[in-house]
N, C-alpha and C positions, 0 to 999 in steps of 0.2 A: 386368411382370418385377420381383421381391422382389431386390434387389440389400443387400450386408452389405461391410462395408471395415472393415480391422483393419491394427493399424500395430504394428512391433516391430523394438529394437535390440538388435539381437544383444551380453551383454555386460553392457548398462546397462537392460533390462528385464526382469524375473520373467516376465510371460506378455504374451503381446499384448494391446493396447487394442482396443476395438473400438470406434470412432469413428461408426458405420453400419450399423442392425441391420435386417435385413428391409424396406428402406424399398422400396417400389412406386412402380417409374419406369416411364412408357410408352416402348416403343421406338420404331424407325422402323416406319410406316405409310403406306399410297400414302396422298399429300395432306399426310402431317400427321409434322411435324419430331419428334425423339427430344428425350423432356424433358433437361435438365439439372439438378444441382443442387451446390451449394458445400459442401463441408465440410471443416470445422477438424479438421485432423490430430492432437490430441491426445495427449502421450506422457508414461505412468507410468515416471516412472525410478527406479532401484533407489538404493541406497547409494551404489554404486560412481562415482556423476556425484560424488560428495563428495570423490570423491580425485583427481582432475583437477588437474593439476599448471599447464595452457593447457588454449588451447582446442583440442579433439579433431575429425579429417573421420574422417568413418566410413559407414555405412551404416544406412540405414531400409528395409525388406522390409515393401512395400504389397502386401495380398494383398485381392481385389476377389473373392467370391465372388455365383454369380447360381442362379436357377432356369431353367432354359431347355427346356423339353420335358419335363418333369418331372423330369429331373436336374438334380442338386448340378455346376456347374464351377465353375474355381478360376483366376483368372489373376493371376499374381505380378510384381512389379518391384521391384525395388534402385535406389533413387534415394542420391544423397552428401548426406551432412547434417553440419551444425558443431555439436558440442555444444560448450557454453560453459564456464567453470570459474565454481561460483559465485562471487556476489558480479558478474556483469557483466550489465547490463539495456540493453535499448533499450525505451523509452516509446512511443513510436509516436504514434499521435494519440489515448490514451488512458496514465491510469495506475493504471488498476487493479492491471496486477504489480508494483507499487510494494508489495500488499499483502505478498507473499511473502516479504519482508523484514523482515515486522513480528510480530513474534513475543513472544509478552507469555511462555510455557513456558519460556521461556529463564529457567532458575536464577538467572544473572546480574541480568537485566534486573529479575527478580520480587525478588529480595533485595535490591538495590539500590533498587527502589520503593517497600518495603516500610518500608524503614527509614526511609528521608526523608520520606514521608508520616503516620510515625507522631510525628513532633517535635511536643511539647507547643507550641500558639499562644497568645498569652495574647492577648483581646480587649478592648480598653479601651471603642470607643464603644458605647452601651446600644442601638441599633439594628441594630449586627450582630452581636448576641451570639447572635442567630437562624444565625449561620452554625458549625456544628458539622460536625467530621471524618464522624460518623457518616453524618448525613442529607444529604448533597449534593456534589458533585465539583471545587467551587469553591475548596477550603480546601486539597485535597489535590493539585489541580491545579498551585496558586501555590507551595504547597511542592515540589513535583515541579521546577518551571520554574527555581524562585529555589534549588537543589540543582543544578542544571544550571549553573546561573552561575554559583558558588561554585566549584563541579569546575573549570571552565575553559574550558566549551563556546562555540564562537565559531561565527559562520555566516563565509564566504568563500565566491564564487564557484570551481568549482573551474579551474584555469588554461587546460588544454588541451579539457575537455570541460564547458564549463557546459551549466547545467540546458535554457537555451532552445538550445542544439546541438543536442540529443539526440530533442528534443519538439515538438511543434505542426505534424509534416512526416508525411506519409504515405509510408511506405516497405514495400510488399506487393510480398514475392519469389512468384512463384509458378511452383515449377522443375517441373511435373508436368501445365501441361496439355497439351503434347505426348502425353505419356502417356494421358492419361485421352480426348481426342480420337480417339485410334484403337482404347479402351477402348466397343466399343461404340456410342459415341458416345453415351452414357447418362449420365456421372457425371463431372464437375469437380471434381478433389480441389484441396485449397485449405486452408494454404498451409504448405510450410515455411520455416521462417523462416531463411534462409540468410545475411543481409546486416546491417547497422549502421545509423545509428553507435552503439557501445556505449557503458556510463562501465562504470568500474569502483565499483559500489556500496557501500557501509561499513555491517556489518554492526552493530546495536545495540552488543552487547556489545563488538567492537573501539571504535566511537567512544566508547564512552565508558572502556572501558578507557586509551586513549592520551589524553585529556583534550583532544580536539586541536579543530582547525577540520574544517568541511565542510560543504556546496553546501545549498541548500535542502531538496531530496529527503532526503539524509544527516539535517538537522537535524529533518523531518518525521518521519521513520523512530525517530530515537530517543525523541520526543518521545512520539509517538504508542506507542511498544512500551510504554512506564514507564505510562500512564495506562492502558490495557487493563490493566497485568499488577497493580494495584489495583481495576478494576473496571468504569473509565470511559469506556463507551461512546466512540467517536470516528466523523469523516469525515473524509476529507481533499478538504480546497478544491482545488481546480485552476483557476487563473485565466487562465491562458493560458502566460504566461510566468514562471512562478512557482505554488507548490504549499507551504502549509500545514494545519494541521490544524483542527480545532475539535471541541469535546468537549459532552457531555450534560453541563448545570450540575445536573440532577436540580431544579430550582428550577422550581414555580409562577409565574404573574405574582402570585397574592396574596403568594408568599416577597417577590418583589423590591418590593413594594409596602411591604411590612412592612420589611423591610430599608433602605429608600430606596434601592438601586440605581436609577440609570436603567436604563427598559427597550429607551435606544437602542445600551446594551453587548451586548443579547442577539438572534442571529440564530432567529426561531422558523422550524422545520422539524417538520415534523409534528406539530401540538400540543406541542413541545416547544422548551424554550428552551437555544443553546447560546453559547457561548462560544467564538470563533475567536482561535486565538493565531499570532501572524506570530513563523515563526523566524528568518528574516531578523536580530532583532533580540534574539537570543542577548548577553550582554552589558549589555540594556539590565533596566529590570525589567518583570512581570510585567503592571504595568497596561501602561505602553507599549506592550506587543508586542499584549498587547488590543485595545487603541485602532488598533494600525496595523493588527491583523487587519478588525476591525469595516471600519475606513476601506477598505481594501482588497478586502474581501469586496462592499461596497457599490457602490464601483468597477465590478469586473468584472461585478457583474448590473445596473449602468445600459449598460454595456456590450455585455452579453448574450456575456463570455467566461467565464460561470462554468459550470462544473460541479463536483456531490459526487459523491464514490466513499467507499460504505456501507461500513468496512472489513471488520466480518462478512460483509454480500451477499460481498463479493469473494472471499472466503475460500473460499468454496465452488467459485470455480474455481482460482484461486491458491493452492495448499497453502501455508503459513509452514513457512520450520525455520529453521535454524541451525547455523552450521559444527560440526562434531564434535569441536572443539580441546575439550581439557580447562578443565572453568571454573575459574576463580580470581577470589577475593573480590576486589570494590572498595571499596574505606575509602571511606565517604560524607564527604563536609565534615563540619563539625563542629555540632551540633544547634544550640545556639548561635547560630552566624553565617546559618544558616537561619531560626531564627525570627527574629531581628532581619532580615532581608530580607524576611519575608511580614509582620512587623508594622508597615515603612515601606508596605507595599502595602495595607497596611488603612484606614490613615491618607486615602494616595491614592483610596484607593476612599469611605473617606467624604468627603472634602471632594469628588468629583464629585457625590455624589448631594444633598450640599447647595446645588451651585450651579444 
């Protein structure tokens, strides 16, 4: 039996999703049980979820079509479903919709990265005069971070919903197999997401428009949107209880060789060497949060609570956007007081690689 499932909110969808195309289930047979199979309800939303004032109950219209005797039938059900107001995530025991929030298009976030990244460095020691804006991620990074700090950016737990609330708990609503149970008994729909606990997420462009504090996720979100929206490949770490990011330094082991970096600041991942930064530690400067990335990173894989989440890979199930609020310019810190921040970090970074 060729079975097809398609999902649609009347409202908040253009056309229906089709979640389940011609997939071939066996029925019931004398002897031999009716297969079953899971499938993620997936749902394209239009605009209109972007004007959601709260969160919304409404309706999902699951429509299960089969071949049976050589006819086309069609059997329908209206299940209640919560749509969210953006800006509100649950993690689950993964965080890849973390990426959906990170958004490098964002005008804001791109002109704001743009310009703190382009602050003239002046490089004094003769060994890392090999690190240039053009050729590597490292230079544009530290001005990116040490811009952040200047602005005001602080990490804080957030009060009522921190980060380890929200994450590392398995929470799968599955309000439909009633439904799908007397469907034949062929097809396990699975799952809508009906239940918590939510945070309320801080969107790039607001955090950093309010110059404010916010949760680790919040501080990964910003960090990570500004370095894409220059060029710079990113992951984000997931250590269990805690979540930053870490970036493509675009660097050889021969650069860091040349350069005298130690190679125990660099996490290699795929023939490639990166650099993990802990936001945690917003406020502090840019090797710090290095070093406590590195330490930390280290941590969870002797541990074995690490995971990466590719933030491209993710992309392609996690669409990115961004509120629809009108953008307005953010006056960057003062070039200045930036490159005096990435020049004491240069310093730092060579006296590590001398000792």
């Amino acid at each position: 039996m060729a079975i097809s499932v398609s999902v649609f909110v009347p409202g908040y969808m253009d056309n229906s999703t089709v979640v389940l195309e011609n997939k071939t289930l066996l029925g019931n047979t004398s002897g031999q049980a009716a297969e079953k199979v899971r499938i993620p309800l997936a749902l394209v939303l239009n605009q209109n979820v972007q004007e959601l004032k709260g969160d919304l109950e409404t309706e999902v219209e699951i429509t299960v079509s089969y071949q049976y005797f050589g006819r086309t039938r069609e059997i329908k059900r209206v299940e209640p479903i919560t749509l969210r107001r953006m800006g509100k995530v649950a993690y689950r025991e993964r965080l890849d919709p973390m990426v959906a929030f990170i958004d490098p298009d964002d005008t804001m976030i791109r002109s704001f990265a743009q310009a703190v990244s382009s602050t003239p460095v002046k490089i004094d020691s003769t060994h890392l005069d090999g690190l240039h804006q053009g050729n590597d991620s490292l230079l544009r990074a530290m001005q990116i971070f040490e811009a952040l700090n200047a602005h005001g950016i602080r990490y804080e737990p957030h009060s009522e919903t921190p980060f380890q609330s929200i994450y590392a708990k398995e929470y799968i609503v599955d309000v439909t197999t009633k439904y799908t149970q007397n469907l034949l008994d062929a097809a396990d729909l699975w799952y809508i997401d009906s239940d918590g606990p939510f945070k309320e997420a801080k969107y790039p462009r607001d955090f950093l428009r309010t110059s404010g504090i916010g949760d680790c996720d919040d501080g990964t979100v910003l960090l990570t949107s500004l370095l894409e929206a220059v060029g710079i490949r990113t992951k984000l770490v997931d250590v269990g209880n805690s979540v930053f990011v870490m970036f493509d330094s675009r660097l050889t082991e021969k650069d860091i060789e040349t350069l005298k970096i130690s190679s125990g600041l660099f996490i290699k991942d795929n023939d490639r060497l990166w650099v993990p930064v802990e936001v945690t530690h917003y406020g502090k400067s840019f090797m710090d949060a290095w070093q406590a990335g590195i330490n930390k990173f280290s941590s969870a894989a002797l541990q074995d609570t690490l995971k990466l989440v590719d933030v491209h890979t993710a992309w392609d199930t996690y669409q990115r956007m961004h509120p629809s609020t009108k953008p307005t310019p953010i006056e960057p810190p003062p070039a200045e007081e930036i490159a005096m921040r990435v020049h004491q970090n240069l310093i730092e970074l060579e006296e590590l690689g001398e000792n």
